[in-house]
C-alpha angles and dihedrals in degrees: 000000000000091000096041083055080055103048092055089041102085088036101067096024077066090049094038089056097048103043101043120114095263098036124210113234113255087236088075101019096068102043077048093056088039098057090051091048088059094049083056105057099038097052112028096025093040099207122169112283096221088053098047084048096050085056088055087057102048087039098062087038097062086055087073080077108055086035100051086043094054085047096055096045087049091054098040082048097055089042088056087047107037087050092046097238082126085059087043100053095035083064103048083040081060091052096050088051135323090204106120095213084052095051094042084055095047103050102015092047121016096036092035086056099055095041085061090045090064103023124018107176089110097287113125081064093051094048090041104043092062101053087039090064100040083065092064104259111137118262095243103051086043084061099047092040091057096043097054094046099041082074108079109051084042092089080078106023128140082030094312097305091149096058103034093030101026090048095035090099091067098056093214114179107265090245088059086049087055092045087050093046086045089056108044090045090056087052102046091042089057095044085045095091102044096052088041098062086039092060091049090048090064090060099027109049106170103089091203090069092047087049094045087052101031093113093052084040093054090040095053080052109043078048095068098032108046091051081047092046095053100037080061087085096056105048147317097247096078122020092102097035101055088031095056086048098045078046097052098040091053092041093058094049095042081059096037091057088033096233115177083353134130101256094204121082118248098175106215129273128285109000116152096244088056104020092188117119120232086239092061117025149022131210123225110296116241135166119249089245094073087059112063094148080080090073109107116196111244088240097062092033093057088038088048094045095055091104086060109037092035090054092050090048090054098046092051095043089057097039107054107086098209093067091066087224085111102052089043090056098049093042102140087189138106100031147162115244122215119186113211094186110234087000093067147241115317122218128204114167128200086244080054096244107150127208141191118197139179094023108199082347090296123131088249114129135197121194124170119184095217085197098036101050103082097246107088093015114072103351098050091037101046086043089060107051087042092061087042087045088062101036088131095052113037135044127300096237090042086129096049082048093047094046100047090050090054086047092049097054103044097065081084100056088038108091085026090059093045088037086057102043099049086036084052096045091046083049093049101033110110139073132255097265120107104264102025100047121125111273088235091058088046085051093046089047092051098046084049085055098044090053100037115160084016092058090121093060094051092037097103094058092056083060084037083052091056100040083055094058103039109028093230145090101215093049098052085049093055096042087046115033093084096048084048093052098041088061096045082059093051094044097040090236124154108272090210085054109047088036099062089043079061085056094042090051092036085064102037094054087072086080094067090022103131097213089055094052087042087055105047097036083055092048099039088049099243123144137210097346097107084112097059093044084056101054088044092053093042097062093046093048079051081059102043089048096056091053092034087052103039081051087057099047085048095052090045082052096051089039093052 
């Protein structure tokens, strides 16, 4: 009982601390948490010192990827902004439709949606957040917006890594892994709708302009999520990927020929020229046809939209694995050996994939893919060649500009980055034996207890759970499957079922995941307002368990 007090103990000091009325920032509350956690773990759980150390290491070392992540989005976002290609695409954006809920669906959903399909990482927030708010959305709302929405592809998201790779530890038969994707996508495509509107209720306040655009708003979504939903037969690589990109394509022309779409123009909140939020005001209405200076020639628009559709090419091109550019990039050999003594061996391969082995002579590893990880490859590539892309039109030191704003912005993420990680690793440090077991699996293992029968209906938290700590999807499905599993066996409940709950909850946890929040307040430029991001998530994931969870209860039955 003591251990299980413990286990809870850094977790809600870390909530306490964030959500309290005068909030502490997340770059100290998280070094702080951590540092409980690792007192945790090294004194009640008594684990061995070398080894909790170790953690702390690695830790610090798997940073460097969100980090390097948030770095290169920042970058590829200045680029964009310092060349003008931001101006560019606002406008032809403008021409599609200047309907705020039209633009938030198309960025902030459909676009949002493919990005995941071929990425994850975080990434479909830190290339959305950005365009969201040079069109004149707040930041914070931008934040919360792109949070709540980068949930549901993520199921299959980065090709359906979380789903192949996260669930691979079970070695289910490939026909219980599609009745699991099946699953997951059918309850994610009938809880689409309602998070969606709920994420559009946090930018556009005023309900009456949700209700006079609801049937463009349902069919931008069914768009995405019916492709996704039956892709989910075939296979788990794709379902969010060509789903995201029927979903786009139909999106932009059901704005383009305004059906079931507000006709009259409402520019979106809070640009300079305007200064006047979506919640609050509305300009004057006019009709598309009395603002021609919105059309955009194909030549520039193409030319302006590089950064977007060159960062989708590249992802796509490094993440099939067909086209051997995946394998290339995570190639760990040949590779050149360091010894540093009691640290560990040191890795660098050809491919630049670096390695740190033998930590404190553990068997704790650290590895980062310098190329893979979507930093370099595609922000920092496609950023160039943008600014290279305008020379002639923007200034000579636009990539000194570009470099020392990025620098400039990440001295915020950085000790909350540092601060998650090494929190995550002391919360997931332990063995599957009784007293030395993580706290988050003695977590898992009590909320299963305190449920009990009605473990289907509270399924999706557990994934939620995992999402939360890790920041990511195919983690919390590869920490929790088991327990999951383990519990399905004791209560006699359908594994597809309560598996693909895991996946739903797994997903939906990137809405409240720290390291998330961390990564799109510090693009986006806010400060000090992960706190409030996290109230305002926690009450929507409420909302998506509930219908994550009575979807459950209601497949068990017609399964039983």
């Amino acid at each position: 009982m003591m251990n299980l007090a413990f286990s809870y103990l850094p977790l809600i000091l870390l909530i306490t601390l964030m959500v309290k009325k005068n909030p502490m920032p997340s770059s100290k509350a998280l070094p702080f948490s951590a540092a409980v956690a690792y007192m945790v773990v090294l004194l009640v759980f008594k684990q061995d010192a070398r080894l909790v150390n170790a953690n702390v290491i690695s830790g610090a070392l798997l940073a460097l990827t969100p980090l390097s992540i948030i770095a290169g989005a920042i970058f590829l976002f200045k680029c964009m902004e310092i060349t003008g290609a931001l101006a560019i695409l606002r406008k032809a954006l403008d021409g599609v439709s200047a309907n705020p809920v039209a633009q938030l669906m198309i960025v902030g959903w459909a676009f949002m949606f493919l990005i995941e399909g071929a990425s994850g990482f975080g990434t479909p927030a830190a290339i959305a957040a950005p365009i969201l708010y040079s069109l004149g959305f707040p930041a914070l709302r931008v934040a919360l917006f792109c949070l709540v929405l980068n949930t549901i592809p993520v199921t299959f998201g980065a090709m359906g890594t979380p789903v192949w790779f996260g669930l691979s530890l079970l070695e289910l038969p490939q026909q219980s892994v599609l009745e699991i994707a099946q699953q997951a996508a059918l309850i994610n495509t009938i809880a689409a709708p309602i998070i969606v509107i709920l994420a559009l209720r946090l930018v556009v306040s005023d309900t009456a302009d949700i209700k006079k655009n609801l049937l463009f708003i349902l069919l931008s979504t069914c768009a995405c999520t019916l492709p996704y939903l039956g892709l989910s037969y075939f296979g788990v690589e794709f379902p969010s990927l060509l789903g995201g990109l029927i979903g786009l394509i139909i999106t932009l022309l059901l704005a383009k020929y305004k059906i079931g779409i507000e006709a009259t123009i409402q520019p979106a909140a809070n640009r300079p020229e305007a200064n006047r939020t979506v919640a609050t005001e509305h300009p004057p209405k006019q009709t598309p046809e009395q603002t021609p200076e919105n059309t955009v020639p194909l030549k520039t628009l193409i030319k302006a939209a590089f950064p977007l559709w060159g960062t989708v090419l590249l992802l796509v091109l490094t993440r099939l694995p067909e086209l051997g550019l995946k394998a290339l990039l995570q190639a760990t050999e040949p590779a050149l050996h360091i010894s540093l003594g009691f640290l560990g061996t040191f890795h660098i391969s050809t491919s630049l994939v670096a390695s740190l082995t033998s930590i404190l002579d553990t068997a704790v590893t650290w590895k980062h893919s310098v190329l893979y990880i979507p930093s370099i490859i595609p922000f920092a590539v496609t950023g160039s060649v943008t600014l290279w892309l305008f020379r002639h039109s923007s200034d000579s030191n636009s990539l000194k500009t570009a470099s020392q704003q990025t620098l400039a912005r990440m001295r915020t993420p950085l000790f909350a980055m540092l601060g998650a990680l090494i929190f995550v690793n002391m919360m997931m440090l332990g063995d599957s034996s009784g007293q030395n077991s993580a706290a988050v699996a003695q977590i898992g293992h009590h909320l299963a207890q305190i449920t009990g029968a009605n473990w289907t209906f509270f399924a999706p938290l557990l994934g939620a759970l995992g999402s939360f700590f890790s920041g990511s999807a195919t983690i919390s499905n590869l920490t929790f499957a088991g327990i999951q599993t383990t519990i399905a066996e004791q209560l006699s409940l359908p594994l597809t079922t309560i598996l693909a709950l895991q996946s739903v909850g797994a997903a939906m946890g990137n809405m409240v995941c720290i390291n998330n929040i961390v990564a799109v307040t510090a693009i986006l430029g806010l400060q000090n307002r992960d706190g409030d991001i996290l109230k305002s998530t926690s009450l929507i994931l409420a909302v998506f368990a509930v219908v994550a969870g009575g979807m459950g209860v209601l497949l068990v039955g017609v399964g039983g």
